[in-house]
KEFI-131322 format. One record per residue (C-alpha): residue in one letter; x, y, z. Coordinates in steps of 0.02 Angstrom, whole numbers, m for minus. Example, Ala and Ser with C-alpha at 12.3 -4.5 7.8 and 13.67 -1.06 7.14 Angstrom:
BEGIN
A; 615; m225; 390
S; 684; m53; 357
end
This chain:
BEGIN
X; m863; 920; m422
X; m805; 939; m241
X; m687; 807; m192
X; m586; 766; m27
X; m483; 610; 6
X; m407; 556; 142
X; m204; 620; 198
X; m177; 576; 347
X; m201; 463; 525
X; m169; 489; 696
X; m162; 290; 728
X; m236; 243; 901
X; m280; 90; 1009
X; m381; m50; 903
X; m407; m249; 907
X; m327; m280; 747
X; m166; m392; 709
X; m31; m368; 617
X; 132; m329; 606
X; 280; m353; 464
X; 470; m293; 463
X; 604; m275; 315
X; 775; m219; 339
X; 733; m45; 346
X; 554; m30; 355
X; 411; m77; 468
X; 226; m118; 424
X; 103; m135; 573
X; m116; m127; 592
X; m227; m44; 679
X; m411; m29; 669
X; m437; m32; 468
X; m293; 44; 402
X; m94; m33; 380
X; 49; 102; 411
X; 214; 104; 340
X; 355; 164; 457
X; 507; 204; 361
X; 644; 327; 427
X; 538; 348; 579
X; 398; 440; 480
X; 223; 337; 462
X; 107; 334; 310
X; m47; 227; 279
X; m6; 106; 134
X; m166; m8; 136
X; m365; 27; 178
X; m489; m128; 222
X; m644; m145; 274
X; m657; m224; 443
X; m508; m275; 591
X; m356; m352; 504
X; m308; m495; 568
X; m134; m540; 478
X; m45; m491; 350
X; 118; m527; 246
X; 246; m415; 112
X; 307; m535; m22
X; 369; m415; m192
X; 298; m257; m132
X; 125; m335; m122
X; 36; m333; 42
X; m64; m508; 76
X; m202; m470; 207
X; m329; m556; 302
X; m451; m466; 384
X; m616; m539; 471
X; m689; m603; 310
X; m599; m564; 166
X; m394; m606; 86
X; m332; m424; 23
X; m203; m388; m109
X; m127; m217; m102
X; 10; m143; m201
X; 65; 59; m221
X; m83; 90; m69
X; m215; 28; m186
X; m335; m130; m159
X; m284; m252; m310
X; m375; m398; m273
X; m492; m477; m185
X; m564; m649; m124
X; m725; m670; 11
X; m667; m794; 150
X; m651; m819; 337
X; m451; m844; 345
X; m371; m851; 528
X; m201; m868; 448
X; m87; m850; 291
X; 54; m917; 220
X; 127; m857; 43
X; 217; m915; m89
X; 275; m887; m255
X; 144; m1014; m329
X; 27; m1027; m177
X; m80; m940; m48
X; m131; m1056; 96
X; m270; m986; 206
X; m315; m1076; 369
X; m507; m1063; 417
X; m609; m1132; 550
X; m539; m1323; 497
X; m519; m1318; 325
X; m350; m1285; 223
X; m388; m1171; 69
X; m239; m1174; m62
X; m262; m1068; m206
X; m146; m1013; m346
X; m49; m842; m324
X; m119; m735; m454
X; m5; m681; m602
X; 32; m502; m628
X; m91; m504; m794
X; m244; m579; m681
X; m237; m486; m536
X; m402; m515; m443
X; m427; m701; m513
X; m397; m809; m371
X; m390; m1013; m433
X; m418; m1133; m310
X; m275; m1277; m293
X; m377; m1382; m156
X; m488; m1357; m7
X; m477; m1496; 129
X; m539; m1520; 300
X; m377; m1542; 408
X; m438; m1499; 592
X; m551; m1504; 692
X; m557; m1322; 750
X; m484; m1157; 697
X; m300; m1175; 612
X; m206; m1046; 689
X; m21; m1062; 632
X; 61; m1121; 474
X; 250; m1150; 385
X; 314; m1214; 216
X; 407; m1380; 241
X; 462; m1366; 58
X; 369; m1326; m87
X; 265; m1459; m78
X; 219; m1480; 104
X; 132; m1364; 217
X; 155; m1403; 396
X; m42; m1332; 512
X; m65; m1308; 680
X; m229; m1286; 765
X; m334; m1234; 917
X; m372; m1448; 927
X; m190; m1452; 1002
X; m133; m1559; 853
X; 7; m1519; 703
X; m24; m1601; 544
X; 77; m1612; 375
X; m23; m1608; 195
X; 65; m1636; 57
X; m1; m1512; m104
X; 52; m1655; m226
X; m88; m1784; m166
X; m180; m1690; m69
X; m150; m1807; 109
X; m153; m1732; 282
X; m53; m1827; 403
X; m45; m1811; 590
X; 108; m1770; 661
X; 124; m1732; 813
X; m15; m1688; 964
X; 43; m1531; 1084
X; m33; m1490; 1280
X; m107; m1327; 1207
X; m145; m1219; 1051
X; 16; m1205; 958
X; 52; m999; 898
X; 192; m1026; 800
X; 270; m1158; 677
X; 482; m1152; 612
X; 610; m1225; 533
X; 779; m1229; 626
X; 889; m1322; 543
X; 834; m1531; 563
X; 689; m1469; 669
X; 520; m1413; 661
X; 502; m1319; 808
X; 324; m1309; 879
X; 264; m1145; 1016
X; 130; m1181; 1100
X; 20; m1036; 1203
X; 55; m1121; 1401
X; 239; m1126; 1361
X; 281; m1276; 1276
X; 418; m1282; 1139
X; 452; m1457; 1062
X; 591; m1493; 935
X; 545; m1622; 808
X; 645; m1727; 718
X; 615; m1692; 520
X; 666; m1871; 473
X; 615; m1969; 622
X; 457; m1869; 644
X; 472; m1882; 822
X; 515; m1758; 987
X; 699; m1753; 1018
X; 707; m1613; 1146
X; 563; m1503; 1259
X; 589; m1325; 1344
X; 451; m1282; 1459
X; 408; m1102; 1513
X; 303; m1098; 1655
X; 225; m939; 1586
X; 90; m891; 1449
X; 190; m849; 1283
X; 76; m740; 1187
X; 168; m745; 1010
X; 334; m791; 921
X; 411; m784; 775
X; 597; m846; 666
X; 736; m767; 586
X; 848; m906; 540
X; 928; m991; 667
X; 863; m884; 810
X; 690; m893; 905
X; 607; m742; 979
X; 458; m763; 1124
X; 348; m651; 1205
X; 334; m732; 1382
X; 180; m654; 1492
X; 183; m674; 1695
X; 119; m580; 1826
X; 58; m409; 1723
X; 236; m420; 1644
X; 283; m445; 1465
X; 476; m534; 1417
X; 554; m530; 1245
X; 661; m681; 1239
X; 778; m717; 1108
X; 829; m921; 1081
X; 991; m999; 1022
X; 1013; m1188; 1001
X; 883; m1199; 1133
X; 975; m1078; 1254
X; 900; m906; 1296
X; 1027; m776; 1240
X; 948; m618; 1270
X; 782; m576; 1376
X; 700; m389; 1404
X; 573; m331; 1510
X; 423; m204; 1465
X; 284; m156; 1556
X; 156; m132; 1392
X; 55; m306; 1335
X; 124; m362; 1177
X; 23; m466; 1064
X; 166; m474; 917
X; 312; m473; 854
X; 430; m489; 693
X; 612; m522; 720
X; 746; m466; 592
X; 927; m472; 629
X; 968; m366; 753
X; 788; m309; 793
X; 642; m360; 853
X; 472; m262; 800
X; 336; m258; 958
X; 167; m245; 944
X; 37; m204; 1066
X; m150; m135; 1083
X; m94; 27; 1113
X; 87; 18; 1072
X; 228; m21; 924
X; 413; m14; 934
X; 555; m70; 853
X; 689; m162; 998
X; 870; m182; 936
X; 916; m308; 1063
X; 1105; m294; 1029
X; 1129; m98; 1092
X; 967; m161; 1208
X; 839; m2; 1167
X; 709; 32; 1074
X; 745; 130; 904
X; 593; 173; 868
X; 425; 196; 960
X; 257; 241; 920
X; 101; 247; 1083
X; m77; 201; 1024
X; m173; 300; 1128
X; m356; 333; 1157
X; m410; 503; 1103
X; m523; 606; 1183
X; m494; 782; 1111
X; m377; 863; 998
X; m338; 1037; 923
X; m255; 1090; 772
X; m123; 1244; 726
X; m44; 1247; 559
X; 22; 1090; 529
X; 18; 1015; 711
X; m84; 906; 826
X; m107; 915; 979
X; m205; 740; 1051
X; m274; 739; 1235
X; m273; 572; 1273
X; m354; 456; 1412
X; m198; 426; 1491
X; m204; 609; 1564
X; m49; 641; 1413
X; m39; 783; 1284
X; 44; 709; 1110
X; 90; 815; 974
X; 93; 760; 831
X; 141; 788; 626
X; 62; 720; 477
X; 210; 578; 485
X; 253; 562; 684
X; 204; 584; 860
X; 340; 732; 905
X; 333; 761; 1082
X; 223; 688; 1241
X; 175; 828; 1380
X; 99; 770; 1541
X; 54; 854; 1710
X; 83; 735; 1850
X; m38; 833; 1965
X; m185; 802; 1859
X; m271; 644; 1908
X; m452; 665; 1813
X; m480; 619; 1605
X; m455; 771; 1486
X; m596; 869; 1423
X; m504; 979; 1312
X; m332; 1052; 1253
X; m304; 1207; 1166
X; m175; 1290; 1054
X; m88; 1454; 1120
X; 41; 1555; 1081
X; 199; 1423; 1098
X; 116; 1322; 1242
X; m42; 1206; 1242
X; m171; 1224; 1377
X; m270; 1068; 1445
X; m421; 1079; 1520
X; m484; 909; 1663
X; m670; 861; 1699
X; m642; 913; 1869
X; m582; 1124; 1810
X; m387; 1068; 1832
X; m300; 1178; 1706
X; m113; 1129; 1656
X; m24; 1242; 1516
X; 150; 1188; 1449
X; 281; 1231; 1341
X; 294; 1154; 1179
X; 486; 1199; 1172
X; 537; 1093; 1312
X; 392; 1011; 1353
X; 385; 1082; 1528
X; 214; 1105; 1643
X; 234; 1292; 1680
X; 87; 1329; 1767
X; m53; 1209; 1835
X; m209; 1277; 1939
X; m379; 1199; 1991
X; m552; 1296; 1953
X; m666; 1182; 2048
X; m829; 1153; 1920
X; m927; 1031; 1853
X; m890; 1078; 1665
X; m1011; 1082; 1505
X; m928; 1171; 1399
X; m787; 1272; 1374
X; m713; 1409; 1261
X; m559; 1497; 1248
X; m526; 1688; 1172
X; m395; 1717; 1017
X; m235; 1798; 1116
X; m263; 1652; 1241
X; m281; 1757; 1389
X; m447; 1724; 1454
X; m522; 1551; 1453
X; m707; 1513; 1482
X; m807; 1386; 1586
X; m985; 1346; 1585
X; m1039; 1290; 1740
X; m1174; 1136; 1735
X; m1247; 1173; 1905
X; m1247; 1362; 1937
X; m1280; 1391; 1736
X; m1149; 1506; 1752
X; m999; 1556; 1624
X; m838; 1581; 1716
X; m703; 1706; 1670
X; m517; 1627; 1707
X; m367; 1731; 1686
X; m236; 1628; 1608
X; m96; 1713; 1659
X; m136; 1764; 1849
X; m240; 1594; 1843
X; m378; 1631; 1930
X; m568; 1652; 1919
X; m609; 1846; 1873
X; m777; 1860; 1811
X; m983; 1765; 1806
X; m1075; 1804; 1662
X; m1255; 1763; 1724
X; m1405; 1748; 1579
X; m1435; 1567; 1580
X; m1581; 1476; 1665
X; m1518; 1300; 1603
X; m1367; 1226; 1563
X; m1245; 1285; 1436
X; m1196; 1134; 1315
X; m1097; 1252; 1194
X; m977; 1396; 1200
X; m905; 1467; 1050
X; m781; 1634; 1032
X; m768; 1723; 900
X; m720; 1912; 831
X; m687; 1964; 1011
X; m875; 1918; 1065
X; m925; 1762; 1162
X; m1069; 1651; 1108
X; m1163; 1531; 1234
X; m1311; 1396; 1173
X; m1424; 1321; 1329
X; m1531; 1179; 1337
X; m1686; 1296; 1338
X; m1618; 1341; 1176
X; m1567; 1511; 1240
X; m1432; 1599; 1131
X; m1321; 1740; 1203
X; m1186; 1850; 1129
X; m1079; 1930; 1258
X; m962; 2070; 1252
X; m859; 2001; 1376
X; m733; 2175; 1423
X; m901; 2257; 1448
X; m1015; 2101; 1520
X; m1150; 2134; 1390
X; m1275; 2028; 1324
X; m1409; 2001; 1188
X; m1505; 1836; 1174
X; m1663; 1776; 1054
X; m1745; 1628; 1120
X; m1764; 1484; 950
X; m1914; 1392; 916
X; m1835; 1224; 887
X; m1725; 1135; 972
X; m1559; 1157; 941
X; m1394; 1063; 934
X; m1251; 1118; 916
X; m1193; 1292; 829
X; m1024; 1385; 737
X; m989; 1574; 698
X; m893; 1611; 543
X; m870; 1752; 450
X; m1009; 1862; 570
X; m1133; 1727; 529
X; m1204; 1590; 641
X; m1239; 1425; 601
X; m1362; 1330; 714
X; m1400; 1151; 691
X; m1577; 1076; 731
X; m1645; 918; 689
X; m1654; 910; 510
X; m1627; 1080; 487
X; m1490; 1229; 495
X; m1531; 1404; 513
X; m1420; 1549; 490
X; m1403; 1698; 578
X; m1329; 1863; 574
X; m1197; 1943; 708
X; m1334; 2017; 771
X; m1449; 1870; 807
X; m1569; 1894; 658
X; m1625; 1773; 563
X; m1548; 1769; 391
X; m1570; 1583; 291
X; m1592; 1399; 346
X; m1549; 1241; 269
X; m1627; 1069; 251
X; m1555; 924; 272
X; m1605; 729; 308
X; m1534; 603; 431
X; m1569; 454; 536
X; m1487; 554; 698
X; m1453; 720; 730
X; m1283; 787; 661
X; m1204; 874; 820
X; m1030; 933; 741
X; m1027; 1056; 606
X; m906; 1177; 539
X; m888; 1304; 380
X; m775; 1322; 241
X; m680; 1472; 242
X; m772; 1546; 96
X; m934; 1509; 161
X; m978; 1383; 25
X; m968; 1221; 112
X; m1043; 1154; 264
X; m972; 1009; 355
X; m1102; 901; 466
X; m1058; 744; 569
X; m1113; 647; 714
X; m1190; 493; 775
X; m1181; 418; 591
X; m1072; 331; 474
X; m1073; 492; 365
X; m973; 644; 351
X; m1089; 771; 244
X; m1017; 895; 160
X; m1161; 1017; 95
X; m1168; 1156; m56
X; m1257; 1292; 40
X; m1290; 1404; m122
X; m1395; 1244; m219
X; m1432; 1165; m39
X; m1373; 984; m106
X; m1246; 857; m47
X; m1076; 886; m142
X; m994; 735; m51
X; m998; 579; 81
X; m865; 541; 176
X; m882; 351; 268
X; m842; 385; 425
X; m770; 208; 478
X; m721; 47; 372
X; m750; m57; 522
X; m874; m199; 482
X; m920; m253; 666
X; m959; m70; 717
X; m1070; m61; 564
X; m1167; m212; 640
X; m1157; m101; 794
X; m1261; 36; 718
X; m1398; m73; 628
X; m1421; m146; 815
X; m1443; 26; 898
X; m1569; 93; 785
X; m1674; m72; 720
X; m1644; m165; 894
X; m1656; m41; 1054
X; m1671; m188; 1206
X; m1520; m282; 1126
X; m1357; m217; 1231
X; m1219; m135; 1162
X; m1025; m94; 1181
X; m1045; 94; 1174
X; m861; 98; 1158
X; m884; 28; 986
X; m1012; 162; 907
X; m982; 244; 735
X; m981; 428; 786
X; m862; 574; 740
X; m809; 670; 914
X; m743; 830; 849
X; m728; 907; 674
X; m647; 1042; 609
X; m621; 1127; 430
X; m444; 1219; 415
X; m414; 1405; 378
X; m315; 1362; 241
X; m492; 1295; 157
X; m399; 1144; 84
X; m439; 1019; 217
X; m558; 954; 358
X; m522; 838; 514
X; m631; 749; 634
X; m605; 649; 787
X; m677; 473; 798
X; m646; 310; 879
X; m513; 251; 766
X; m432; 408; 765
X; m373; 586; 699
X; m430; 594; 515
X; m367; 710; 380
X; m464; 751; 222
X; m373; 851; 77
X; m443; 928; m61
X; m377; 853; m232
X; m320; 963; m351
X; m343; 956; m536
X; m186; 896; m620
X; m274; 880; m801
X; m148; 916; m956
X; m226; 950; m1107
X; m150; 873; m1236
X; m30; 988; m1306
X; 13; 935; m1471
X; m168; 989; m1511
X; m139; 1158; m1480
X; m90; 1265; m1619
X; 57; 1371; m1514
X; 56; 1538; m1627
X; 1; 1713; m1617
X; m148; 1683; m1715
X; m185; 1541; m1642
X; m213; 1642; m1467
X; m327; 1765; m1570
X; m458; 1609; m1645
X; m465; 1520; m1499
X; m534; 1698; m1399
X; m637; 1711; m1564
X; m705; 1523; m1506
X; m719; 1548; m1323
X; m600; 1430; m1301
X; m505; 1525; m1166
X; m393; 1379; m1093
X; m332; 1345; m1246
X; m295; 1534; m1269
X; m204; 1540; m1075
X; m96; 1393; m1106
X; m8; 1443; m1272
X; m16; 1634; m1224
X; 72; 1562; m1068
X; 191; 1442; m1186
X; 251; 1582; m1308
X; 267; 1706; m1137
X; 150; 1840; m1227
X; 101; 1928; m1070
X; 2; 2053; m1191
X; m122; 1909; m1232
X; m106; 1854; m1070
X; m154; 2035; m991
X; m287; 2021; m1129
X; m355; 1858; m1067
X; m384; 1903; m910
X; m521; 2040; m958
X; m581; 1941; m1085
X; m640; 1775; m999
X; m809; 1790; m903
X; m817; 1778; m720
X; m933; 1629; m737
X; m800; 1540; m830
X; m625; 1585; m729
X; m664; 1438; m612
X; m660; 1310; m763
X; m497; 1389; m840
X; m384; 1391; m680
X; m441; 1217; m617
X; m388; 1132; m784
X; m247; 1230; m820
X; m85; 1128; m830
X; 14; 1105; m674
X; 165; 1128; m769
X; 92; 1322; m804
X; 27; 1365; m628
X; 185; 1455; m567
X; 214; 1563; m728
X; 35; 1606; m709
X; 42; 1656; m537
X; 185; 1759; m538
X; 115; 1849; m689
X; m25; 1891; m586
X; 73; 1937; m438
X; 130; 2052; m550
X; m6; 2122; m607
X; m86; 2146; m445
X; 76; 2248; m376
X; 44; 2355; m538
X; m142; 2398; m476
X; m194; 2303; m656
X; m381; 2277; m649
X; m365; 2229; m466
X; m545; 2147; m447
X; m523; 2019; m586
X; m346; 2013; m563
X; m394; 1950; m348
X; m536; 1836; m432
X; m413; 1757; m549
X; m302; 1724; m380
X; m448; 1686; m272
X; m467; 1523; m374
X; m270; 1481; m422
X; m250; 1488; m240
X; m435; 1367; m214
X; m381; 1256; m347
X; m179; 1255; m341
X; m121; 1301; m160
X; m2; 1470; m113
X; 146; 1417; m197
X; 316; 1491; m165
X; 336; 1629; m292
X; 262; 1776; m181
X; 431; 1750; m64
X; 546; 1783; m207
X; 462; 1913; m289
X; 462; 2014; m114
X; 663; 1956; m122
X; 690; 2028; m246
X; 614; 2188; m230
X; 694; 2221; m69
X; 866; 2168; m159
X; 835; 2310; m279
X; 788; 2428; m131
X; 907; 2384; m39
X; 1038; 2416; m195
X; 952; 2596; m241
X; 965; 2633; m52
X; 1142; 2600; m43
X; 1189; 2700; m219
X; 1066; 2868; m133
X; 1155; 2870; 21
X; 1348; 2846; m102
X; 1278; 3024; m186
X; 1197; 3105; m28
X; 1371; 3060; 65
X; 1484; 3159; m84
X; 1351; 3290; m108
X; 1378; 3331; 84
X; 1593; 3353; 62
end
């Protein structure tokens, strides 16, 4: 059974709250998912289902709240959890105290044994609107603060809410400072009270909005926002001791010694405010295209910036000051990255030093664009002349119209040194674009979107995909069902898998030999956009953020067949295939010679592999490889221990080099390679044979030199 989970995230801008930092690590939100950031390298550690709207570490187990729901998550996995509609959290050893829309919820911290029973301590009504802040007086007294402008005490032993004190606006954060509870209110009001007296012994007033705060023991930290400018402010004894100015909107932040942790819609950083710079940043940007080499992203964002980025980190930012229209597309070259505006302004840098080398404008309005393998020619569909324009990259300019279309292109596509163009007449052209050639067939239905792999083409229509030939000849189609059209599509690299997406919550992944679905992939987790969707389709008059619509952007299935990503609102997704790691249980196998011989007898071959492969008989081993069907190869290498694969693998490495049975030897490594990855064993065996040739060379030439004297 075909299965893909998810890697990887490029994070980018999102709603959701949160943000948590230990001595040497950083947790922060966005959209659905929480990232750990840990030697500057992020890696997503929790998955919910909706916006997140706080969250706390306590013993390696992550306490969330998201828009209607309290999380538990420990080791990246979902533990527990309990249906509510928290606006904040406070945790304990023996309690979790939610605030909701005026009631206090205490329950009991569940026990290690009963994860995922949650026992209520009390539920009281303690406000009057939302509680939005909250603080541990000792272990018996919570301290609340509310949108109703009030703070009020309730003790867990009797269950009695007292009033305080009453504040001039909504308080955002509660602490404990010595004698004083100190209460930070949004309009900039910070009173000190008393503990013992109950009662305000000193007031600092900002005349500013402070957006959030937050305590490490005796020191305060503020975000203070006037005029479009946010100031971290760090407070001592009531005196400000430190203040920093940034231009992005921070809606966060977690102070720990030395260092404050910012967090922003579209940004998170980690300030040390003692060497005053940040040690760690991370932009959330809006992505509107990407493209993939190896191992490497590189985002166009709507910023007019190029970001490249790892599974782990963003690693460089390129950006073209001349440009001043959104991105449309960026490409991969050889060491540089082209970018492609609405408006035909091409930039290409190098990814070395993350210069602009060459920049050039092709005024057209594009529709679609396409760009050849070497990255020397680049083309343009133009929406108004129906035109495909031929740039030359490297004396960047316009060299060549291929004219065939009588309607708009809406999809190019290059491939084995032949050009492919789709119109909205559903007119599709190949083009031999050194000789300005053309064939074209004209399809019945109307078509979406297309691919070419492997000299075949893949056309997608509504409910329907038809394959073609390099020749434009109709060789198979494919049925499939969904509420809209799927516009993206891709193909595995063995031509087994098809990959459709689009204006859905589902990622398809399709079996073309048994036409069925092998797999769904949910597209997003986010609970609100889901509402979103329900609205567009049942509900057509009611009005909609567009901005929030479930749809994946771009997708694209890797050459190295293990992997797909797509492009969507809430980010850059990676999908990996998982990999088998079953381990038969050993002790069951009978590890002798005759053993190997009754288990062929039984056509039980992966018992026969694994203790031919234990005792190192390559004889039986050689033996096996013949004997096994081809039907049944598949099975054997996909459960064979992963303690065995690299013994295996160089034994057929081996073999191959000796010309042994080379057809089922390559179909034996077809599958180790689909099931297990490349491994490194190939490296050393070339090593080492140039070791010894290099050795026999040098002993040859020893002889030829005394045969000569």
């Amino acid at each position: 059974m075909l299965h893909y989970s998810l890697k990887s995230l490029v994070p980018t801008t999102s709603l959701s709250k949160g943000i948590f930092q230990l001595e040497n690590e950083l947790f922060f939100a966005t959209n659905t998912f929480i990232f750990r950031v840990k030697e500057g390298e992020y890696k997503i550690c929790g998955i919910l289902e909706g916006y997140v709207r706080q969250f706390i570490c306590k013993q390696s187990i992550l306490y969330v709240i998201t828009e209607d729901s309290l999380v538990l998550i420990y080791d990246c996995k979902n533990i527990a959890s309990l249906k509510c509609v928290p606006y904040s959290l406070l945790v304990s050893e023996k309690f979790i105290v939610l605030g909701t829309e005026c009631f206090l919820e205490v329950w009991y911290t569940p026990k290690e044994y009963k994860f995922g029973m949650f026992d209520l301590h009390s539920k009281v009504k303690a406000h009057n609107d939302i509680i939005s802040c909250l603080l541990f007086l000792t272990d018996k007294i919570v301290i609340t603060g509310s949108r109703d402008c009030s703070i009020k005490t309730y003790n867990l032993q009797t269950k009695d809410v007292d009033r305080l004190i009453s504040t001039k606006s909504i308080p955002v954060k509660i602490c404990l400072i010595k004698d004083y509870i100190v209460v930070i209110c949004e309009e900039g009001q910070i009173y000190y009270v008393n503990i013992l007296t109950k009662k305000i012994d000193h007031k600092i007033f900002k005349n500013a909005t402070i957006s959030c705060a937050d305590q490490f023991e005796n020191l305060i930290c503020i975000c203070v926002f006037e005029n479009a400018k946010s100031t971290i402010e760090i407070i001592s004894e009531q005196t400000t001791i430190y203040s920093f100015d940034t231009v992005n909107i921070i809606t966060e932040i977690g102070l720990c010694r030395n260092k404050v942790a910012i967090k922003g819609p579209n940004f998170v950083g980690i300030l040390n405010f003692e060497i005053d710079t940040y040690i760690y940043s991370l932009d959330l940007p809006q992505i509107s295209c990407f493209d993939i080499y190896n191992e490497l992203y590189c985002v166009g964002c709507t910023d007019k910036k190029i970001r490249l980025y790892d599974d782990k980190k963003c690693i460089r930012t390129l950006y073209d000051e001349k440009n001043t229209h959104p991105l449309l597309d960026v490409y991969f070259l050889s060491g540089s990255v082209l970018s492609l505006a609405v408006n035909g302004y091409i930039s290409l840098f190098d990814i070395k030093n993350s210069t602009c080398y060459r920049s050039f404008n092709i005024p057209v309005k594009i529709s679609a664009s396409a760009i050849c393998d070497d990255g020397m020619l680049l083309f343009l569909a133009d929406y108004d002349s129906y035109k495909i324009r031929v740039i030359d990259l490297q004396r960047s300019r316009e060299i060549d119209n291929l004219e065939g279309h009588e309607a708009p292109v809406k999809n190019l596509y290059y491939a084995d040194n032949y050009l492919f163009s789709l119109s909205t007449d559903n007119e599709l052209n190949k083009w031999d674009v050194y000789k300005t050639e053309c064939i074209s067939t004209k399809l019945e239905k109307t078509a979406i979107n297309f691919i070419v792999k492997n000299q075949k083409i893949y056309i997608v229509l509504i409910n329907e995909i038809i394959i073609y030939n390099f020749d434009l000849e109709f060789c198979d189609s494919i049925l499939y069902k969904s509420i809209k059209a799927l516009e993206n599509i891709d193909v595995s690299f063995d031509l087994k898998y098809l990959f459709l997406a689009g204006e859905s919550n589902k990622l398809q992944i399709f079996d073309i030999s048994n036409n069925s679905i092998e797999q769904t992939v949910k597209v997003s987790r986010n609970t609100r956009w889901k509402n979103y969707r329900e609205i567009l389709f049942k509900n057509q008059k009611e009005s909609c953020d567009k901005s929030e619509k479930i749809e994946v952007l771009k997708l694209i299935h890797s050459k190295n067949q293990y992997k797909f990503t797509y492009l969507s609102r809430e980010g850059i997704f990676t999908y990996e295939k998982s990999t088998s790691k079953y381990l038969p249980l050993c002790l069951d196998l009978e590890t002798t010679v005759e053993a190997i011989t009754k288990y062929l007898e039984n056509n039980k071959f992966l018992n026969a592999l694994i203790v031919a492969l234990k005792l190192k008989e390559t004889q039986y081993v050689k033996q096996i490889l013949i004997t096994v069907p081809e039907n049944e190869i598949e099975f054997v290498v996909k459960f064979l221990p992963s303690n065995m694969i690299e013994d295996f693998r160089i034994f057929l490495i081996y073999q191959i080099n000796d010309n042994f049975n080379l057809i089922r030897s390559y179909i034996w490594m077809r599958n180790l390679i689909y099931y297990h990855g490349k491994g490194n064993f190939e490296q050393k065996v070339c090593k080492n044979l140039g070791e010894e040739a290099y050795k026999t060379t040098l002993e040859n030439t020893f002889i030829f030199e005394n045969l000569i004297e």
